[in-house]
ZADO-1210 file (C-alpha; in nm, 4 decimals, padded with zeros to 6 digits):
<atoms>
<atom x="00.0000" y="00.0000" z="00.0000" code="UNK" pos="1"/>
<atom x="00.1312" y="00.3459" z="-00.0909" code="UNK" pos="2"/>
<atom x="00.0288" y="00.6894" z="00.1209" code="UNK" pos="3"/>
<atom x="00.0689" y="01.0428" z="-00.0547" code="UNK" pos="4"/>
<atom x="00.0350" y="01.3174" z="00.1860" code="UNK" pos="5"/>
<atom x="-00.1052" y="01.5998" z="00.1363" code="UNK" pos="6"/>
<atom x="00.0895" y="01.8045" z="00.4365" code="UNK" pos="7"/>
<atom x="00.4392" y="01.8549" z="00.5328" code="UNK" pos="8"/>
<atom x="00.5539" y="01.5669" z="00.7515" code="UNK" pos="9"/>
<atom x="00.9105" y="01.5257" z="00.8558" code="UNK" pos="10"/>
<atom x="00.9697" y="01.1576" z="00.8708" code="UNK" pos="11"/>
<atom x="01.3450" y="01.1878" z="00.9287" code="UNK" pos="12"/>
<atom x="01.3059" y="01.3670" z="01.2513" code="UNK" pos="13"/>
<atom x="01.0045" y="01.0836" z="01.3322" code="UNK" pos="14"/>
<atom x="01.2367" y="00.7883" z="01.3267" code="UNK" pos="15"/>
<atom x="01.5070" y="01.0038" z="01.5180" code="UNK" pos="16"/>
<atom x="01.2803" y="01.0631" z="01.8089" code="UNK" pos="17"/>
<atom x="01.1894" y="00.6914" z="01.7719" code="UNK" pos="18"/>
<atom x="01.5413" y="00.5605" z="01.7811" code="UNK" pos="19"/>
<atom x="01.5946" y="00.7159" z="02.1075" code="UNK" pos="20"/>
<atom x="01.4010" y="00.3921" z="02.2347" code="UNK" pos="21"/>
<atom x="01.6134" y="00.0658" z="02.1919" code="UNK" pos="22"/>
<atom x="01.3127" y="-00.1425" z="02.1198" code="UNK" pos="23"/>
<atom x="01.2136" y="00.0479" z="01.8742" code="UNK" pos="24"/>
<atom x="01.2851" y="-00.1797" z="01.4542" code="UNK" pos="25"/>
<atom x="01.4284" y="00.1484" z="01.3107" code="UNK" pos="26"/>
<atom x="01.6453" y="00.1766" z="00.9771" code="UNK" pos="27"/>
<atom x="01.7660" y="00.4889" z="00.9577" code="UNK" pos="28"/>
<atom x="01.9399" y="00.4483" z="00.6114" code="UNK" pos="29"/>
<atom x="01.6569" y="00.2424" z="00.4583" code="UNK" pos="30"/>
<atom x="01.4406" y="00.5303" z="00.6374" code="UNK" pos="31"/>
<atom x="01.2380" y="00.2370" z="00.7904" code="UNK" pos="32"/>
<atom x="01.0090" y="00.1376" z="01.1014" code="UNK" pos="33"/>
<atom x="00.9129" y="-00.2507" z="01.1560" code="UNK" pos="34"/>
<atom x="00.6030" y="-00.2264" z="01.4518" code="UNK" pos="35"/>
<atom x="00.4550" y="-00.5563" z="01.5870" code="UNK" pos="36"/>
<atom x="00.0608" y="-00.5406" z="01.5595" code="UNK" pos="37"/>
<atom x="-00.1584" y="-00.6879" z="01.8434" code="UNK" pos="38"/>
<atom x="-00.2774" y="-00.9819" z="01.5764" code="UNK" pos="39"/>
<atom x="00.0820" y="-01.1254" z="01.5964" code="UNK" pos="40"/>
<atom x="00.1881" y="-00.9472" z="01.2270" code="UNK" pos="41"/>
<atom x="00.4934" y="-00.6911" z="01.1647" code="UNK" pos="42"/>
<atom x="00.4040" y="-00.4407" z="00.9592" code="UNK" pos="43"/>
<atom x="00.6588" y="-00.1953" z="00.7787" code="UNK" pos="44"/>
<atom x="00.6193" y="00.1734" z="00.7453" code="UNK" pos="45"/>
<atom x="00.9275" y="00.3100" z="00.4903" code="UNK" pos="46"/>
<atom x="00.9220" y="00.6715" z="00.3883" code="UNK" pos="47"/>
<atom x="00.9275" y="00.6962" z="-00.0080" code="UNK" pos="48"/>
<atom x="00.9017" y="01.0578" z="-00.0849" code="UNK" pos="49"/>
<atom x="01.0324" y="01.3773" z="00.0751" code="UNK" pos="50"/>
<atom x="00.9454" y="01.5901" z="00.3973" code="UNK" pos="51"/>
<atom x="00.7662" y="01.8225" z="00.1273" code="UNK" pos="52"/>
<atom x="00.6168" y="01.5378" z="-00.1201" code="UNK" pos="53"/>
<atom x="00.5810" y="01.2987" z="00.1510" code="UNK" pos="54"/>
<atom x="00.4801" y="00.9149" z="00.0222" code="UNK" pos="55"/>
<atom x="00.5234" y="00.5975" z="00.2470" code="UNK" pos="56"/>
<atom x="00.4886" y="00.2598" z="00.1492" code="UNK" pos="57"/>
<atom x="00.3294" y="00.0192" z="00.3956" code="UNK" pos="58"/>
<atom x="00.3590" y="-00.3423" z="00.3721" code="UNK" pos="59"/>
<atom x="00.2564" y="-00.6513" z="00.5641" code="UNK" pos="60"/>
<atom x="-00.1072" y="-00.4502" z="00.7390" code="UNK" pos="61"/>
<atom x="-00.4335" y="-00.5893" z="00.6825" code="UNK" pos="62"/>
<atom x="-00.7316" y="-00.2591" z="00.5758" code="UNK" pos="63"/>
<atom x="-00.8240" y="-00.2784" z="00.9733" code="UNK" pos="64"/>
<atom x="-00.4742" y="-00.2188" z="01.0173" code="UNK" pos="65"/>
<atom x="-00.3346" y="00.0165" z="00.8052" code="UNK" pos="66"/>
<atom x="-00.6126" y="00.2770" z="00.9398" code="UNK" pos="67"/>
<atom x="-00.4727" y="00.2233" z="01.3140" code="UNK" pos="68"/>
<atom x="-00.0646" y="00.2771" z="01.1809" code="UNK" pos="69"/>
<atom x="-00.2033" y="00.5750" z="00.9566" code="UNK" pos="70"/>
<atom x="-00.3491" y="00.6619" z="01.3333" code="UNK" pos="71"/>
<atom x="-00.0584" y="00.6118" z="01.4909" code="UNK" pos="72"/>
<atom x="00.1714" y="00.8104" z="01.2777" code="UNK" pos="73"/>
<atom x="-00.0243" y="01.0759" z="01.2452" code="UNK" pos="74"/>
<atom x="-00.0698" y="01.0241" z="00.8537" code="UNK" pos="75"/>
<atom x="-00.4660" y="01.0695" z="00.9331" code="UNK" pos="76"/>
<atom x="-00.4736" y="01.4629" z="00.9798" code="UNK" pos="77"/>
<atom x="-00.3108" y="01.7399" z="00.8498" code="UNK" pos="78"/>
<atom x="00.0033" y="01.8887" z="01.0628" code="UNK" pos="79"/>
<atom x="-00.0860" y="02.2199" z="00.8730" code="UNK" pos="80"/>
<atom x="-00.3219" y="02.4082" z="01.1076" code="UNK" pos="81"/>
<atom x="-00.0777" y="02.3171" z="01.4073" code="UNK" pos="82"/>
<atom x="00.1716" y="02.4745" z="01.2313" code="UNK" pos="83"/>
<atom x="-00.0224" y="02.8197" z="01.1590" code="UNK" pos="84"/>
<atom x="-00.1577" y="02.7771" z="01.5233" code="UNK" pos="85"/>
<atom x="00.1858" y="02.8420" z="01.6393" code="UNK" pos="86"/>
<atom x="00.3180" y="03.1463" z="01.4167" code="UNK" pos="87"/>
<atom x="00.1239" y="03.4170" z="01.6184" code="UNK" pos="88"/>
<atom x="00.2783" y="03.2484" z="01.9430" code="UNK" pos="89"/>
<atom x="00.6277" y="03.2633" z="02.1592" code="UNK" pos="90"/>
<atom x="00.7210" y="02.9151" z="01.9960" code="UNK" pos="91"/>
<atom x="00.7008" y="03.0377" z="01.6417" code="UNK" pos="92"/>
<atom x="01.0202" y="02.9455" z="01.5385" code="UNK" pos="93"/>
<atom x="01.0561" y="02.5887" z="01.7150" code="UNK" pos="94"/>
<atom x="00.7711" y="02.4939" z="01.5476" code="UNK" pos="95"/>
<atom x="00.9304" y="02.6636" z="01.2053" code="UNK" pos="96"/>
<atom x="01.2571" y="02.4453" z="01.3163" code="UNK" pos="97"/>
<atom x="01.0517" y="02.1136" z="01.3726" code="UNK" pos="98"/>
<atom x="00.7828" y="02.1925" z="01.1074" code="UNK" pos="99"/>
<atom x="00.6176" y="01.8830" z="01.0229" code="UNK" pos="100"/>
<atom x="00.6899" y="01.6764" z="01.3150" code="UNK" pos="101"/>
<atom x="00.4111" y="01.4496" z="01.4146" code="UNK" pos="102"/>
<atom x="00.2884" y="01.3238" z="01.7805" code="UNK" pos="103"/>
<atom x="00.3573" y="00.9736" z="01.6881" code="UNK" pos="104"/>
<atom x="00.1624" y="00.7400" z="01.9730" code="UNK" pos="105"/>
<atom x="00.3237" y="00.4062" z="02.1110" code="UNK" pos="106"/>
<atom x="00.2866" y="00.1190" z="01.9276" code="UNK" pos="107"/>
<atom x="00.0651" y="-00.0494" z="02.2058" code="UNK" pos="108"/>
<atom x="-00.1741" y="00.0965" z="02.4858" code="UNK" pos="109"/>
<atom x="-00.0462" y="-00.1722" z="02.7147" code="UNK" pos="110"/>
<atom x="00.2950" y="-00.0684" z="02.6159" code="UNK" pos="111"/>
<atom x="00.2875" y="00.2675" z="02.7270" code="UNK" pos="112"/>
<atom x="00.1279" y="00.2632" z="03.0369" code="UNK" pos="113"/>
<atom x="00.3560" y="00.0382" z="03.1545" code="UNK" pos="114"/>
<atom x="00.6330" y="00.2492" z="02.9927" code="UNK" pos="115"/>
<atom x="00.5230" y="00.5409" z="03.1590" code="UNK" pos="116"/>
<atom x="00.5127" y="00.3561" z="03.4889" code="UNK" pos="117"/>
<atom x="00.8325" y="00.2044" z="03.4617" code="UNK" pos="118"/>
<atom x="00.9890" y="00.5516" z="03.3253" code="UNK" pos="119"/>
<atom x="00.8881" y="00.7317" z="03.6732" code="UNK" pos="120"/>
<atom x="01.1652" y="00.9034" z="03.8507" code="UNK" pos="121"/>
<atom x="01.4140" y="00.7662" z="03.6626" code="UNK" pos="122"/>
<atom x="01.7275" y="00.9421" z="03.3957" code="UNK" pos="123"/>
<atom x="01.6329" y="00.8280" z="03.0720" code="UNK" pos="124"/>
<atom x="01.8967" y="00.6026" z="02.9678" code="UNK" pos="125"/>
<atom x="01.8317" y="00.3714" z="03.2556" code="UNK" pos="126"/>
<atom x="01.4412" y="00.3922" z="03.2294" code="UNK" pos="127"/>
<atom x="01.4725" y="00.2687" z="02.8301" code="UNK" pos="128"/>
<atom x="01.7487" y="-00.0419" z="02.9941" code="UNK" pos="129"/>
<atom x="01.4712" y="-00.1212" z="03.2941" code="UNK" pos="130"/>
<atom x="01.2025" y="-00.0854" z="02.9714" code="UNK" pos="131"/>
<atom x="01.4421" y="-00.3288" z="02.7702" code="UNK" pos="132"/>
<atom x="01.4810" y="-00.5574" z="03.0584" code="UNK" pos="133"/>
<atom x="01.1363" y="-00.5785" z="03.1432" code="UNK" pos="134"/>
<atom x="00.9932" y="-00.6487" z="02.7647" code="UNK" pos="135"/>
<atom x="01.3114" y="-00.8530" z="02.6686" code="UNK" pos="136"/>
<atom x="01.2325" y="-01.1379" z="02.9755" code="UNK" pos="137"/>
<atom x="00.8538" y="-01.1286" z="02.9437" code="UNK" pos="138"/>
<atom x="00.7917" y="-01.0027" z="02.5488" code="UNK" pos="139"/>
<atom x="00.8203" y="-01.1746" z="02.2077" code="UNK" pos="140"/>
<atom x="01.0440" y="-01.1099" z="01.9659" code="UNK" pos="141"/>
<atom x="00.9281" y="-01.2042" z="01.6126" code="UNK" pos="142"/>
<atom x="01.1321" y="-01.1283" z="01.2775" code="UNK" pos="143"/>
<atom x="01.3572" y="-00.9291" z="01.5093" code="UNK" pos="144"/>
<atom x="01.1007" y="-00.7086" z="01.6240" code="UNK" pos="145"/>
<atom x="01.0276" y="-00.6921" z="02.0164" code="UNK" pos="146"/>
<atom x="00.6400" y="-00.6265" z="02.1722" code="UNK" pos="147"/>
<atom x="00.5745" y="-00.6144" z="02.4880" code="UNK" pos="148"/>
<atom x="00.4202" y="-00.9274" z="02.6938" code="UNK" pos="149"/>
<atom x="00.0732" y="-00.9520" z="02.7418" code="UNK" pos="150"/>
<atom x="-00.1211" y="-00.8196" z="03.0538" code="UNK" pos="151"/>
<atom x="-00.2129" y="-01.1678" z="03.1388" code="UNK" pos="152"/>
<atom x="00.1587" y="-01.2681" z="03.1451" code="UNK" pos="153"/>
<atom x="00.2955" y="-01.0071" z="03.3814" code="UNK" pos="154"/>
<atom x="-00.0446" y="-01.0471" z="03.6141" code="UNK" pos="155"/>
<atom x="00.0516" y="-01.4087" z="03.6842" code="UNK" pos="156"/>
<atom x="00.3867" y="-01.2774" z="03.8567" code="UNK" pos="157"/>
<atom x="00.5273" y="-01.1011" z="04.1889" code="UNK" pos="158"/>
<atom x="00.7442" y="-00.8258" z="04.2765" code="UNK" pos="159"/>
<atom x="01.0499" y="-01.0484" z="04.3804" code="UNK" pos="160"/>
<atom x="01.0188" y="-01.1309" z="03.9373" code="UNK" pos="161"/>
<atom x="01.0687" y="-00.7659" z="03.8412" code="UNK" pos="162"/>
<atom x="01.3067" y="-00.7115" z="04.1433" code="UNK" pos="163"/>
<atom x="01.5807" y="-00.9373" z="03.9347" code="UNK" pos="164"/>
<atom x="01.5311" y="-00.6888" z="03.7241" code="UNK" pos="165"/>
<atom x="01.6308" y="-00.3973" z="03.9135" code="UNK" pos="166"/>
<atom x="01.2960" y="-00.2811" z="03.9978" code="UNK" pos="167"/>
<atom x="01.2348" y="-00.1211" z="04.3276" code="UNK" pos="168"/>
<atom x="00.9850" y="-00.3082" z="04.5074" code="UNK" pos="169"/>
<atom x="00.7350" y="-00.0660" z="04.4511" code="UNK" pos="170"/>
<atom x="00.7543" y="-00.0084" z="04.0829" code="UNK" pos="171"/>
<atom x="00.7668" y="-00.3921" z="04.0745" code="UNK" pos="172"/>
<atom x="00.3760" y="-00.3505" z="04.2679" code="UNK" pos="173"/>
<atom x="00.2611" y="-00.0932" z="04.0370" code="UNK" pos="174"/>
<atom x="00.3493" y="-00.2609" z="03.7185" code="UNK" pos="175"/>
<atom x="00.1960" y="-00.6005" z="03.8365" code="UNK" pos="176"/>
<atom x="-00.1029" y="-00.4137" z="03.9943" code="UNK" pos="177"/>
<atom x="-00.2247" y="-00.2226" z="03.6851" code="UNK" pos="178"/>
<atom x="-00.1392" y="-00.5750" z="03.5129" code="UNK" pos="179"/>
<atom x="-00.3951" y="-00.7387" z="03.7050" code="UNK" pos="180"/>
<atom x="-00.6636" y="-00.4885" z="03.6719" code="UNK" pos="181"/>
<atom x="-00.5930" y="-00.4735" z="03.3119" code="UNK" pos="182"/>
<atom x="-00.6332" y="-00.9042" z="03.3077" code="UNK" pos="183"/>
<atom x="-00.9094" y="-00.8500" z="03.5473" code="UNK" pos="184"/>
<atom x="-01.1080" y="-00.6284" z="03.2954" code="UNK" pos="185"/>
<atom x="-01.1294" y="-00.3273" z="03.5291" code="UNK" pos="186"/>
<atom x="-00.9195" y="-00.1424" z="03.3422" code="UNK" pos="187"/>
<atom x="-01.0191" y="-00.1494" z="02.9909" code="UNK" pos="188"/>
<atom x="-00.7655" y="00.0322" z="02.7952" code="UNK" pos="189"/>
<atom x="-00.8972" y="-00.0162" z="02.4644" code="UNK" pos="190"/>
<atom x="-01.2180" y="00.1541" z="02.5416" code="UNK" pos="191"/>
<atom x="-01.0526" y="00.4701" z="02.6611" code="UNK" pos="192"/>
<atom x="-01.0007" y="00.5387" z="02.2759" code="UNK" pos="193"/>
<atom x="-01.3823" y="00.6557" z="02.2862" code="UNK" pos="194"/>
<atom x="-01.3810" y="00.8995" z="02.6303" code="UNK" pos="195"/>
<atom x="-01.2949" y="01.1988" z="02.7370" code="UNK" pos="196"/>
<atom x="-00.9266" y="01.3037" z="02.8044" code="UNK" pos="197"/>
<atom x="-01.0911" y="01.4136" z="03.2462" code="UNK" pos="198"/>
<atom x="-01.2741" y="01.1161" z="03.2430" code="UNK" pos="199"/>
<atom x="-00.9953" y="00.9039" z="03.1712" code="UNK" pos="200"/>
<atom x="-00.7488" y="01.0982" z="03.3791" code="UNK" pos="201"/>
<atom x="-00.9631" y="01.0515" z="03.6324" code="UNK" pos="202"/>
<atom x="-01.0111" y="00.6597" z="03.6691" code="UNK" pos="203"/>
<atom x="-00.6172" y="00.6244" z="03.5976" code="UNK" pos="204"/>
<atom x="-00.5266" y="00.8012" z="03.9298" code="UNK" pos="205"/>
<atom x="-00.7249" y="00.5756" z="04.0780" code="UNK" pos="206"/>
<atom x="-00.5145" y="00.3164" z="04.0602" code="UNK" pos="207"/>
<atom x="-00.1864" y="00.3151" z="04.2929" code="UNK" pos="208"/>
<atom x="00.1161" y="00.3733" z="04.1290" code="UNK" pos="209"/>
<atom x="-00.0419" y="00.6620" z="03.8526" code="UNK" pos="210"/>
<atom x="-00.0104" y="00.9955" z="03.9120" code="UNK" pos="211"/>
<atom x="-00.1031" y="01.3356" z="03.6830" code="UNK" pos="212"/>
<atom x="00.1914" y="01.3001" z="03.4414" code="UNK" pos="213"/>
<atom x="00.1830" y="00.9297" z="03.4018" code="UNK" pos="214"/>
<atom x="-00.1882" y="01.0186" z="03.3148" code="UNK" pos="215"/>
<atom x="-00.0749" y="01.2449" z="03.0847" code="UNK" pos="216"/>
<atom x="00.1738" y="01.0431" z="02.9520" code="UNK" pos="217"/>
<atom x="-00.0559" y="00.8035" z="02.8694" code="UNK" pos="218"/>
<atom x="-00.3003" y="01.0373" z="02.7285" code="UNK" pos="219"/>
<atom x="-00.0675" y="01.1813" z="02.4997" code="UNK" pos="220"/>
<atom x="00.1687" y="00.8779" z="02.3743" code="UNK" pos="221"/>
<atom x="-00.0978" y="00.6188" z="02.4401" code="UNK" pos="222"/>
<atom x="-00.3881" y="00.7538" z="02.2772" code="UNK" pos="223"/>
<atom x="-00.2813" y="01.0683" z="02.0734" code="UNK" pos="224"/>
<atom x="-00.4534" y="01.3284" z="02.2340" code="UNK" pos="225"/>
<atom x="-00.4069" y="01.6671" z="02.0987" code="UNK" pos="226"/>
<atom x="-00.3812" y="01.9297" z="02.4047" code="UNK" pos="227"/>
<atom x="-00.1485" y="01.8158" z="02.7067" code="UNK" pos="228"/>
<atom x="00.1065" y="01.9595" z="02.8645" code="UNK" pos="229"/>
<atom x="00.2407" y="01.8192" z="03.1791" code="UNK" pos="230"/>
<atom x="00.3727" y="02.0919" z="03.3797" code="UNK" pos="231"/>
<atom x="00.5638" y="01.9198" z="03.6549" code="UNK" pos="232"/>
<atom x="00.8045" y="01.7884" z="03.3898" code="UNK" pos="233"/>
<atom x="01.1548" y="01.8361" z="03.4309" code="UNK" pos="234"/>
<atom x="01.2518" y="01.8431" z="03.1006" code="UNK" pos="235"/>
<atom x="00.9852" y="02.1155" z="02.9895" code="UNK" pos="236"/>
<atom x="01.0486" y="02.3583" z="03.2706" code="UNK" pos="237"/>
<atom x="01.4843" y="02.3365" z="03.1048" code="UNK" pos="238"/>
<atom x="01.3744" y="02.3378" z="02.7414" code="UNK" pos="239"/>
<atom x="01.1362" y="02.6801" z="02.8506" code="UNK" pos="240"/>
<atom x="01.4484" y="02.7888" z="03.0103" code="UNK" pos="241"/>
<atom x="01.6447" y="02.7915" z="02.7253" code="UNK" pos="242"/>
<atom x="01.3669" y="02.8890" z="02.5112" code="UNK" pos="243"/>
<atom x="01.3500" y="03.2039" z="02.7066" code="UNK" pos="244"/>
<atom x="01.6763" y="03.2833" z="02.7960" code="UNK" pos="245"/>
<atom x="01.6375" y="03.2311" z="03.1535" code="UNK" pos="246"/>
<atom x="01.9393" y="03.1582" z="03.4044" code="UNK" pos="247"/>
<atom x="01.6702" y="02.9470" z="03.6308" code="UNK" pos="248"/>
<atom x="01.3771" y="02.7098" z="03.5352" code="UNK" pos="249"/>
<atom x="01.0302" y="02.9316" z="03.5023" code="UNK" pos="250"/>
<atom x="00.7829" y="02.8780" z="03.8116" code="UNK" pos="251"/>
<atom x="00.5095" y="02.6730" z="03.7023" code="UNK" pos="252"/>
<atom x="00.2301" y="03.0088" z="03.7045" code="UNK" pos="253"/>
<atom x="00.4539" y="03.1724" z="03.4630" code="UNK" pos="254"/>
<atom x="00.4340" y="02.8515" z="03.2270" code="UNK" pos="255"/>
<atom x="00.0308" y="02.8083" z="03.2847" code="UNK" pos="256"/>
<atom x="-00.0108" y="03.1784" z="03.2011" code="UNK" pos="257"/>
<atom x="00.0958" y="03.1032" z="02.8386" code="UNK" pos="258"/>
<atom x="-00.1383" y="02.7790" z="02.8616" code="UNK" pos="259"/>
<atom x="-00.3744" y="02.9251" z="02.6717" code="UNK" pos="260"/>
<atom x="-00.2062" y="03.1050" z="02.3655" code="UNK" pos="261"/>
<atom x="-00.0584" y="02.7391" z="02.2752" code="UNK" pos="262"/>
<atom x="-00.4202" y="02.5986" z="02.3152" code="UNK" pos="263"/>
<atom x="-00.5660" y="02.3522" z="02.1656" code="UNK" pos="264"/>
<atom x="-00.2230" y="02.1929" z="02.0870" code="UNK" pos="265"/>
<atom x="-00.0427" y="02.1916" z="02.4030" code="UNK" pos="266"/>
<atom x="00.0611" y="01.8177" z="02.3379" code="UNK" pos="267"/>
<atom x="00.2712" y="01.9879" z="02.0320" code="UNK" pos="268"/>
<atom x="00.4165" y="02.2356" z="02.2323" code="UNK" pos="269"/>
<atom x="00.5369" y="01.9917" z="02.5096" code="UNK" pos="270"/>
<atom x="00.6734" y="01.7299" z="02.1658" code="UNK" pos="271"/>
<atom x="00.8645" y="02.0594" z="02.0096" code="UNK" pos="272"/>
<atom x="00.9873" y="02.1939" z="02.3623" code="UNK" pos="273"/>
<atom x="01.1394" y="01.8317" z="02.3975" code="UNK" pos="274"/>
<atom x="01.2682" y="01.7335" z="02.0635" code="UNK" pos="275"/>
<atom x="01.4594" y="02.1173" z="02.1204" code="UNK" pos="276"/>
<atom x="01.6625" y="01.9288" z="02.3907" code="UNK" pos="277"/>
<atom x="01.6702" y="01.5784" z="02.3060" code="UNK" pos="278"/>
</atoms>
């Protein structure tokens, strides 16, 4: 199957923000993705055309499939009226630098929660080994392409599993916990695609172990929603700082006074405020 698009979309920068996760099927040269699908399948997304005349050719998706990858990588909606959004704003020119970057969303709901979870409070090159470890002993790999195990799978053990791992004890509970509610069907991630981004928010801290930005996280990565922006984040309070030539991190009221001039895209802002420090 072949995609022509009729917006700018930068699918060089895509798989570089992708490669910065290790489990990640990325071919940089062959300009490449490999993603498993939740039938069992790997499907290939390669970039054919240019970041102006963009054209990808998908291969190995059935038609129920290829609508959730052109979904996933944004290939659905235009990046266009993001882009104008932006022009009359104070992040004008990162989102001229990164024009036609997409919000790409993980490659399984399961997936990121538990990435988000296992990410918590952690640098980032030792949450994507602890992420590594965790889908490496419990995932499948098929045509060297990694997913991550089932819900089922990770419900059936105990903390003392994941603390081999290098888990602390109680990342090890939340990560089985969540597992078991998701096996349980109490959590039902799948139909989350169809609510509100409050409504959701608001059953995930519910459960122990999930707080605002995981939420967030989840909202944003997970299920592609348009108009987050997690204020406690570290790395968004230094990118600002650089942004606007500040010698200390802005308070969090300065950065939820400009809230609403970046509205209804804050998710962009927060993806172009980190890619201009990644």
């Amino acid at each position: 199957m072949e995609i022509n698009l009729p917006f700018t979309y930068d699918f060089d920068r895509t798989l570089e923000r992708l490669s910065l996760d290790p489990l990640h099927a990325i071919d940089l040269s062959e300009k490449a993705v490999r993603l498993p699908m939740p039938e069992g399948n790997i499907v290939k997304v390669k970039a054919t055309g240019s970041t102006d005349q963009p054209k990808f050719e998908i291969t190995g998706a059935d038609p129920d499939q290829l609508k959730e990858i052109k979904h996933i990588f944004h290939f659905d909606r235009s990046l266009e009226n993001i882009h104008q959004h932006f022009q009359s704003t104070n992040l004008a020119h990162l989102f001229q630098e990164h024009r036609g970057t997409p919000l790409v969303r993980e490659f399984s709901l399961y997936g990121s929660l538990m990435k988000s979870i296992i990410h918590q409070q952690l640098n980032l090159a030792f949450a994507h080994t602890l992420t590594s470890r965790f889908v490496q002993n419990f995932g499948e790999q098929k045509e060297g392409v990694w997913s991550y195990p089932s819900a089922e799978k990770i419900a059936k053990l105990e903390p003392p599993d994941l603390r081999e791992l290098q888990f602390s004890t109680r990342k090890a509970e939340y990560v089985i916990g969540l597992s078991r509610a998701i096996a349980a069907g109490t959590l039902r991630l799948e139909e989350m695609k169809n609510r509100e981004d409050g409504e959701i928010a608001a059953e995930l801290v519910a459960y122990r172990g999930i707080g605002p930005w995981t939420a967030q996280s989840f909202l944003m990565f997970g299920l592609g929603r348009p108009n987050l922006f997690p204020l406690a984040d570290i790395g968004l309070q230094n990118a600002l700082k650089i942004q606007w030539e500040r010698s200390e991190k802005p308070k969090i009221e300065e950065i939820t006074a400009h809230l609403p001039e970046w509205e209804p895209y804050l998710s962009y802002a927060a993806l172009y405020l980190w890619r201009s420090i990644e």
